[in-house]
Backbone as CSV, one residue per row, in Angstrom:
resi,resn,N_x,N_y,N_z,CA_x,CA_y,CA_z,C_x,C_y,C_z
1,UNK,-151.612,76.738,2.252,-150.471,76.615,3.140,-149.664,75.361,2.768
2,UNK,-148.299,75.580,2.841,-147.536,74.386,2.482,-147.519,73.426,3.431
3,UNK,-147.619,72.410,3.395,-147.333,71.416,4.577,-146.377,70.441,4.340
4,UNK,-145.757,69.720,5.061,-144.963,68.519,4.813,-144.807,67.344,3.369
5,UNK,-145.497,67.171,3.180,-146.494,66.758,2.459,-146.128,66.993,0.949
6,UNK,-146.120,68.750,0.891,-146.174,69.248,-0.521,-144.382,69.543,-0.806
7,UNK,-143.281,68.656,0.535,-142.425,69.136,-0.118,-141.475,67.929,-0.734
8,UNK,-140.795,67.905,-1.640,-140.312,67.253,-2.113,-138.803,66.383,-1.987
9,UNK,-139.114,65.551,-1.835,-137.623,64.599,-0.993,-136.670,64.641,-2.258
10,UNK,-135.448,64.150,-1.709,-134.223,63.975,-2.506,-134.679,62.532,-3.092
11,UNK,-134.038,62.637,-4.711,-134.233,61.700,-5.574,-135.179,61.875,-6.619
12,UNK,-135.907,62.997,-6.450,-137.089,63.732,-7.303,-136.179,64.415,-8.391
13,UNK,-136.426,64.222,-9.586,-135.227,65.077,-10.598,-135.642,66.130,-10.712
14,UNK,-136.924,67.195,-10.207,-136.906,68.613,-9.678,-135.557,69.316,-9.331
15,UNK,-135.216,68.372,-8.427,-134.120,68.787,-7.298,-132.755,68.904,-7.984
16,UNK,-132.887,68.298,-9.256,-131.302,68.389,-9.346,-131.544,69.348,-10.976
17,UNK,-132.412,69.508,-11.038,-132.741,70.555,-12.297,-132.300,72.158,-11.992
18,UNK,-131.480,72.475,-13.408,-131.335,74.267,-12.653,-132.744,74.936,-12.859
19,UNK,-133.028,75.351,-12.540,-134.525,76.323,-11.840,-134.767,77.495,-13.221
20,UNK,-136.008,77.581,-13.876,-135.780,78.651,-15.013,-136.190,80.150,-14.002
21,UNK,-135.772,80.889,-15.049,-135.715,82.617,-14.216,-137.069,82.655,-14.064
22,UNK,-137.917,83.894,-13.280,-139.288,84.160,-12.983,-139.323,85.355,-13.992
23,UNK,-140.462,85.275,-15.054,-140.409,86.464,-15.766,-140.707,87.525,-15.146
24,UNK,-140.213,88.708,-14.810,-140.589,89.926,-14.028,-141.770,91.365,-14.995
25,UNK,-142.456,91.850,-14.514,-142.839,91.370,-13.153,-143.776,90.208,-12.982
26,UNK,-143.761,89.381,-11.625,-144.415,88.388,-11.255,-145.680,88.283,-11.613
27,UNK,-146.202,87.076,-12.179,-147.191,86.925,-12.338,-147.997,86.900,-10.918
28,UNK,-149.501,86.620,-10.723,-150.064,86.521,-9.783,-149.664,84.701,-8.967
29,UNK,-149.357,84.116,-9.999,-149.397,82.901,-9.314,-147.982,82.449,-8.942
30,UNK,-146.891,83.445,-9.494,-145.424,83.433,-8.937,-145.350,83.972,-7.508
31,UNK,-146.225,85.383,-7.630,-146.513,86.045,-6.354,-146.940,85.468,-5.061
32,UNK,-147.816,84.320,-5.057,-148.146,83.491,-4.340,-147.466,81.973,-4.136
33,UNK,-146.719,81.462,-5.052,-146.303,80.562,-4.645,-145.011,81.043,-3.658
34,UNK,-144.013,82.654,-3.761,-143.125,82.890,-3.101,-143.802,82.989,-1.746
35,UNK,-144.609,84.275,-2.125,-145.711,84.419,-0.521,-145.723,82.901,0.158
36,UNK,-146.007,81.904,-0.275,-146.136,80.769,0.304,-145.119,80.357,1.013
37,UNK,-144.076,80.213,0.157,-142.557,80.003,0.757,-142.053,80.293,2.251
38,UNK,-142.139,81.895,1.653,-142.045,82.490,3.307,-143.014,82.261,4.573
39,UNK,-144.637,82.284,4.141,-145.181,81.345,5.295,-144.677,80.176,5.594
40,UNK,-144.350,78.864,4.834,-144.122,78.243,5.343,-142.546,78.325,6.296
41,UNK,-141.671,78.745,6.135,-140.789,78.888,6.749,-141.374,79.526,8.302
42,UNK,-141.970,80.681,8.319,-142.081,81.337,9.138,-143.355,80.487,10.380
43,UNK,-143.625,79.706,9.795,-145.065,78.930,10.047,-144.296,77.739,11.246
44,UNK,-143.253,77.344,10.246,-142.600,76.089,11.449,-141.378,76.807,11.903
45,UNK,-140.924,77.833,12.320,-140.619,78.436,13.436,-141.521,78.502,14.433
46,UNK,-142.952,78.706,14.661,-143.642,78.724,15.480,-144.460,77.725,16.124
47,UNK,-143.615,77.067,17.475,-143.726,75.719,18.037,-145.565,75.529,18.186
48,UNK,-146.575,76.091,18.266,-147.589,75.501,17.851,-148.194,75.686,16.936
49,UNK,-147.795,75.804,15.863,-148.396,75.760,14.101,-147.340,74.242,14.124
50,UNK,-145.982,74.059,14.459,-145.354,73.187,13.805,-145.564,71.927,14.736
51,UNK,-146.447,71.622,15.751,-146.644,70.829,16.138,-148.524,70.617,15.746
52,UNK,-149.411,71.489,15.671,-150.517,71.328,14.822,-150.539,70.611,13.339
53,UNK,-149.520,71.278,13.071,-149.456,70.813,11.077,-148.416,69.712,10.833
54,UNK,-147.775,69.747,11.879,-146.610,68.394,12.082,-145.408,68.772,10.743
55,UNK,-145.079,70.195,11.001,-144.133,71.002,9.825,-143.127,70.852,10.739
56,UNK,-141.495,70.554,10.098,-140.646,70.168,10.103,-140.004,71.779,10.719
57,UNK,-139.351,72.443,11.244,-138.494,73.685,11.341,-137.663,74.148,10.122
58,UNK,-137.562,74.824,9.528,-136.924,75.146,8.579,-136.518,76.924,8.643
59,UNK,-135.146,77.370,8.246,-135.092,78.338,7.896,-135.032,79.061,6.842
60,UNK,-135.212,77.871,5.493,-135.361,78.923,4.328,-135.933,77.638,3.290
61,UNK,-136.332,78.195,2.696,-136.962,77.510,1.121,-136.713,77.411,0.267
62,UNK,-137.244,76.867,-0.953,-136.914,77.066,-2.401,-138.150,76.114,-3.235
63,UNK,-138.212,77.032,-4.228,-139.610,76.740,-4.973,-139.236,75.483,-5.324
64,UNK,-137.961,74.925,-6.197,-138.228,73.511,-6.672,-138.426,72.247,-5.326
65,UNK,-138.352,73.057,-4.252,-138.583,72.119,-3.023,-140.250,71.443,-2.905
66,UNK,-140.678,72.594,-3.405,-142.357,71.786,-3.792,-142.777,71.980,-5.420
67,UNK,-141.237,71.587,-5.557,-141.914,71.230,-7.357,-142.172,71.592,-8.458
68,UNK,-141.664,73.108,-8.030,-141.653,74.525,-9.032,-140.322,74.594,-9.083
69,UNK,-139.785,74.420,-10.770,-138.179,74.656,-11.308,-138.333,75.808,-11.808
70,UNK,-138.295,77.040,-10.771,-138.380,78.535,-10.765,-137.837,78.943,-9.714
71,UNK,-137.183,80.452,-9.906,-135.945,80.590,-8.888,-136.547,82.025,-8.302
72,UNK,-137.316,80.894,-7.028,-137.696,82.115,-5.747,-137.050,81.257,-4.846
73,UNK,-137.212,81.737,-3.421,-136.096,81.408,-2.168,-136.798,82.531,-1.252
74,UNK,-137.340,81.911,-0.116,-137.316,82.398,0.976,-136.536,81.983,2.204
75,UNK,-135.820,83.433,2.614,-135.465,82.628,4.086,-135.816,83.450,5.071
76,UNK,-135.589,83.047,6.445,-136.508,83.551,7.814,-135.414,83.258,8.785
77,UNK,-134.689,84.366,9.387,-133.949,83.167,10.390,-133.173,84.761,11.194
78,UNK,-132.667,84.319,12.371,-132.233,85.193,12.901,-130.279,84.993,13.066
79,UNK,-129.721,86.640,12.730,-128.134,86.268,12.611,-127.559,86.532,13.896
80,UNK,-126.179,86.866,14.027,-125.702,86.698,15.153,-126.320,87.225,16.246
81,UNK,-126.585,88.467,16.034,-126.564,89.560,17.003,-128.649,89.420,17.273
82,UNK,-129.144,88.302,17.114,-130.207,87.897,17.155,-131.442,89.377,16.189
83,UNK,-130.774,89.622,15.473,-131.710,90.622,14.325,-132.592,89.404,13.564
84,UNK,-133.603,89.932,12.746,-134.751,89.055,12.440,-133.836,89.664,10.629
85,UNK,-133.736,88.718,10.215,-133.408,88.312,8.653,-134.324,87.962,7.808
86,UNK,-135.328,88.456,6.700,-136.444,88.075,6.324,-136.608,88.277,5.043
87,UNK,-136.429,87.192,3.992,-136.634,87.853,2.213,-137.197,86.820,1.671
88,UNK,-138.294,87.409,1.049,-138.945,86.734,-0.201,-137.857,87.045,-1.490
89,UNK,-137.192,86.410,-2.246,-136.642,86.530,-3.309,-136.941,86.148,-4.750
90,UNK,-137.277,86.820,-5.530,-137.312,86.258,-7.014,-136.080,86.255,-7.695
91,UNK,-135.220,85.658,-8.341,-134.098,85.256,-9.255,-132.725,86.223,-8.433
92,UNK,-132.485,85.471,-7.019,-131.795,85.805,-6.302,-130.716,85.157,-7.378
93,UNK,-129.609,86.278,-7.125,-127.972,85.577,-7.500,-126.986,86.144,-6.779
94,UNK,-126.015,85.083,-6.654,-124.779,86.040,-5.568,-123.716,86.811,-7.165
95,UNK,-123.417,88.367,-6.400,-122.871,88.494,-7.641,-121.547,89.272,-7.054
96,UNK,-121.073,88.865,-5.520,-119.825,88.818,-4.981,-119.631,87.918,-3.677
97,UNK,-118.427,87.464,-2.980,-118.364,86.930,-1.725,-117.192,87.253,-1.500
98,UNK,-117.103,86.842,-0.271,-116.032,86.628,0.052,-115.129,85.599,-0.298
99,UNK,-113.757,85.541,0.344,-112.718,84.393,-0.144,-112.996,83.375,1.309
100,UNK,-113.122,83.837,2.235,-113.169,83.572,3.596,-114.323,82.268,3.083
101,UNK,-114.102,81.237,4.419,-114.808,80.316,4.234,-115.418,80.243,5.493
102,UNK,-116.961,79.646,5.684,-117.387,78.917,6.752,-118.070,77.761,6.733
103,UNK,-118.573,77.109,7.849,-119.352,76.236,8.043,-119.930,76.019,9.200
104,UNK,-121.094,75.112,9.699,-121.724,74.906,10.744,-121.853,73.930,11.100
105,UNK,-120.851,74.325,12.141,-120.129,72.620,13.170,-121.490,71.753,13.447
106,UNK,-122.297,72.227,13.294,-123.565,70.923,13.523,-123.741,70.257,11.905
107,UNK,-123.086,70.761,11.097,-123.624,70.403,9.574,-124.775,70.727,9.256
108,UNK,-125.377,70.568,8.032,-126.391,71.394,7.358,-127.692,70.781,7.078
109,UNK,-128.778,70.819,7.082,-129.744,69.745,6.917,-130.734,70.365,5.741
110,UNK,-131.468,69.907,5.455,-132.544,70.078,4.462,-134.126,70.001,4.585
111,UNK,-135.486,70.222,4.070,-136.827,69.583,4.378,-136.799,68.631,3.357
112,UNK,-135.853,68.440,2.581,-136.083,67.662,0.957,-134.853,66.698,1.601
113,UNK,-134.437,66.632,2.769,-133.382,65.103,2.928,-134.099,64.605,4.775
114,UNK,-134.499,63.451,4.470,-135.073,62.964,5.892,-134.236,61.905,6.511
115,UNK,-133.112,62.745,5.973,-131.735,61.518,7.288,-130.594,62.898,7.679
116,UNK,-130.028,62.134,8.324,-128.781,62.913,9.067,-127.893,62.871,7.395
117,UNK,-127.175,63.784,7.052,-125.758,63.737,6.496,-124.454,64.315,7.244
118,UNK,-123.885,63.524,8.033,-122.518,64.048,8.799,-121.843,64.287,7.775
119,UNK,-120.795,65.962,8.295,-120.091,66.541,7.266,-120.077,67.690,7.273
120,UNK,-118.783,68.606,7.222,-118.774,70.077,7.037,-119.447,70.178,5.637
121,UNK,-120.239,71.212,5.503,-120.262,72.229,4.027,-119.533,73.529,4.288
122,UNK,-118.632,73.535,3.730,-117.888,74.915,3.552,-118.250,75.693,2.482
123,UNK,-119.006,76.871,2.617,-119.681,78.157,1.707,-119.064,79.557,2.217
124,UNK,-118.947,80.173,1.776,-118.687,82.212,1.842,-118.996,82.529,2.917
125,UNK,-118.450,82.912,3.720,-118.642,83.552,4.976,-119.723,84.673,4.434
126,UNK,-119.201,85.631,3.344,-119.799,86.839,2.945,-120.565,86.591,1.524
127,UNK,-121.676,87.057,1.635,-122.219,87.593,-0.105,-122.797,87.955,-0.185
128,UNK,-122.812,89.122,-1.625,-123.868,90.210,-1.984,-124.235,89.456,-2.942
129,UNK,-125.934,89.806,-2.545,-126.730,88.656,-3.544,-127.990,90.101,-4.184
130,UNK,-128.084,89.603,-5.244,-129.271,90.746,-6.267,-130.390,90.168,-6.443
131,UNK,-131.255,90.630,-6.312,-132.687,89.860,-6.436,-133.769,90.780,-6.506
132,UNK,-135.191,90.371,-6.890,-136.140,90.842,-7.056,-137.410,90.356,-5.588
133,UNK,-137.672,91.833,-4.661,-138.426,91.004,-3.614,-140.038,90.919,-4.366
134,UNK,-141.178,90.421,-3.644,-142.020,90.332,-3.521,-143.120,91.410,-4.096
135,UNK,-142.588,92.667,-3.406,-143.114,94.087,-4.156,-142.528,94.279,-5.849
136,UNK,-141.654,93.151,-6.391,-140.984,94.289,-7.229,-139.759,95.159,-7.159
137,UNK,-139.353,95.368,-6.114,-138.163,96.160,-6.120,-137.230,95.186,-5.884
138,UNK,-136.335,95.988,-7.026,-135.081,95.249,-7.217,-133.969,95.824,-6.034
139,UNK,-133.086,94.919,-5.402,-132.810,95.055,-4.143,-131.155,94.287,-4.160
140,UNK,-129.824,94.593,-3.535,-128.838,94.406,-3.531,-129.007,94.075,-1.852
141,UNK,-128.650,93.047,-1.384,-127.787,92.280,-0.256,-126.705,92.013,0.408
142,UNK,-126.748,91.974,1.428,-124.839,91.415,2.026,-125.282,90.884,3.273
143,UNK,-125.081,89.943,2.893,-125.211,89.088,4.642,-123.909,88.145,4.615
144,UNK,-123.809,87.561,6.349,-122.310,87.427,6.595,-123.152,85.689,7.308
145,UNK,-122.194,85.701,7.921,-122.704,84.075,9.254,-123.529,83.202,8.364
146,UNK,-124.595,82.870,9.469,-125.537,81.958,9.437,-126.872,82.398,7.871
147,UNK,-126.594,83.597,8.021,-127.865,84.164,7.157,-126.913,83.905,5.324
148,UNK,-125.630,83.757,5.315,-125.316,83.605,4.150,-125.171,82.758,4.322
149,UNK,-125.016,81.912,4.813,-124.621,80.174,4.644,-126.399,79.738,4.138
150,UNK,-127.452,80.007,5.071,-128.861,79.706,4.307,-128.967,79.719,2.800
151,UNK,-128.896,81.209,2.550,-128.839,81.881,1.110,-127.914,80.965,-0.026
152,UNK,-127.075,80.766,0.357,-126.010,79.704,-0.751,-126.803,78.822,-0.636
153,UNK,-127.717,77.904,0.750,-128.062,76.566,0.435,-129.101,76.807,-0.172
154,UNK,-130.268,77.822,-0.594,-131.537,77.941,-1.222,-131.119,78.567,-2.490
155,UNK,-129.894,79.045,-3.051,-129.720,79.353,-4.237,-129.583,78.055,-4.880
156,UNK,-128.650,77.649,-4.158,-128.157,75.980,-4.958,-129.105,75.247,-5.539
157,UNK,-130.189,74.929,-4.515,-131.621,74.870,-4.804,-131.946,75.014,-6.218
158,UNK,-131.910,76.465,-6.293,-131.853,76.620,-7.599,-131.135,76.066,-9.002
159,UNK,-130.028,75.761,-8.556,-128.981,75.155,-9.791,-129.095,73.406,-9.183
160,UNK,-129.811,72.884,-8.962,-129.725,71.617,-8.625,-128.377,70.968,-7.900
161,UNK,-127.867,71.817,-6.999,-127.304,71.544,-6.326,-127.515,71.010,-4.803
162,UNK,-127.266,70.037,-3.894,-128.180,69.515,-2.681,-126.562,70.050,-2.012
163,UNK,-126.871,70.055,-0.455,-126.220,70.545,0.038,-124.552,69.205,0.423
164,UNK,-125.096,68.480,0.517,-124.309,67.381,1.004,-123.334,66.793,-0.719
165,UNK,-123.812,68.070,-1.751,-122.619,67.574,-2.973,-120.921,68.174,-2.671
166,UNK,-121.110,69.414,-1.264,-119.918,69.731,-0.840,-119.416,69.095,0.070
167,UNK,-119.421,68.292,0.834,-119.075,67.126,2.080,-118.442,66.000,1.283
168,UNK,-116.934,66.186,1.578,-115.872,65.576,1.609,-116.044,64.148,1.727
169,UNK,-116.096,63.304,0.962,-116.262,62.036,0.706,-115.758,61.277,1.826
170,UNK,-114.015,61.787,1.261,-113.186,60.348,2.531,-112.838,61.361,3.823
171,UNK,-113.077,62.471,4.039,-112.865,62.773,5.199,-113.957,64.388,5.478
172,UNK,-115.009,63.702,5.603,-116.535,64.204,5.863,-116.318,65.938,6.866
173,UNK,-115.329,65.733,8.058,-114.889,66.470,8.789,-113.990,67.197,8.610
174,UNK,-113.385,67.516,7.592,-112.445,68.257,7.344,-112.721,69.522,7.224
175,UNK,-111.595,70.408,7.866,-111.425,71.748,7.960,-111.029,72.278,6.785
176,UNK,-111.504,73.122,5.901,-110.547,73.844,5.042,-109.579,74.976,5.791
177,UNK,-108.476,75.052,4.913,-107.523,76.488,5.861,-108.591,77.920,5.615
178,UNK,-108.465,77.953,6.789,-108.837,79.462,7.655,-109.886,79.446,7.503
179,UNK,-111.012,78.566,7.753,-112.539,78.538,7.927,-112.673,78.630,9.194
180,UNK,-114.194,79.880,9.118,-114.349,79.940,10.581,-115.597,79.062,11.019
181,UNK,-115.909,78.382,12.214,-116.624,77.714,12.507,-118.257,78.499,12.609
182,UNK,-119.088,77.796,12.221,-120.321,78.717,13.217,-121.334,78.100,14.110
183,UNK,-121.294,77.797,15.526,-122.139,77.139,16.274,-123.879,77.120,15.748
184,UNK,-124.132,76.410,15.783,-125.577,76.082,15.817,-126.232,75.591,16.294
């Protein structure tokens, strides 16, 4: 089980490394480090595992987060209409979006950053993302809101991108034109 512990803070050059592909099909020990992923996500959603194991809340993952520059991504999280959103991913890629922009008026946080960063991130309202799940089957996506805004921040993951490289230097709060907000 992943714990706090095994994940990796900002400043680790993991983090800013692009992630190599997972050779398909998964080995046994790719298979399990994703499997892992998604427990842990799903693990500190649940207020007494995450107060037992002292796990942080998180809604999605990424392998170089504990140290593996390999491109799996789990996320766990529920979208508007409170539906349960749930993918183990191997060599997820977005391979359309939208033009539309959003962000989340609370700003965006990380398990790999242990401070506040004030600041819009503005990402795709929309994207169809391609990936390989857990079983093997290769699988096409479209998620909109909150569940694509995750997905961009655990791909990035992948390309050594941290979330706070999109937050506007001299004016942290800024709106782009026609972004829609998303409460959190």
């Amino acid at each position: 089980m992943i714990m706090m512990t095994d994940i990796v803070r900002e400043g680790d050059p993991v983090l800013r490394k692009k992630a190599s592909d997972v050779v398909l099909p998964a080995s046994i020990e790719d298979k399990e480090t994703l499997a892992s992923l998604m427990e842990y996500v799903q693990n500190s959603q649940d207020p007494e595992l995450m107060e037992k194991y002292g796990l942080r809340p998180g809604i999605g993952l990424a392998a170089p987060q504990i140290g593996i520059s390999k491109r799996m991504i789990a996320i766990h999280l529920k979208d508007e209409k409170g539906s349960q959103v749930s993918y183990a991913l191997f060599n997820p890629k977005i391979i359309s979006h939208s033009v539309e922009k959003t962000f989340l008026t609370s700003g965006e946080g990380c398990l790999s950053v242990d401070r506040d960063v004030p600041g819009y991130v503005h990402r795709y309202a929309r994207v169809t993302v391609k990936a390989t799940t857990l079983e093997g089957e290769e699988i096409k996506i479209r998620l909109k809101g909150l569940p694509a805004v995750c997905i961009q921040h655990e791909i990035d993951h992948l390309n050594g991108i941290m979330f706070y490289d999109y937050i506007n230097e001299k004016d942290p709060f800024h709106i782009e034109e026609n972004a829609q907000s998303i409460e959190r």
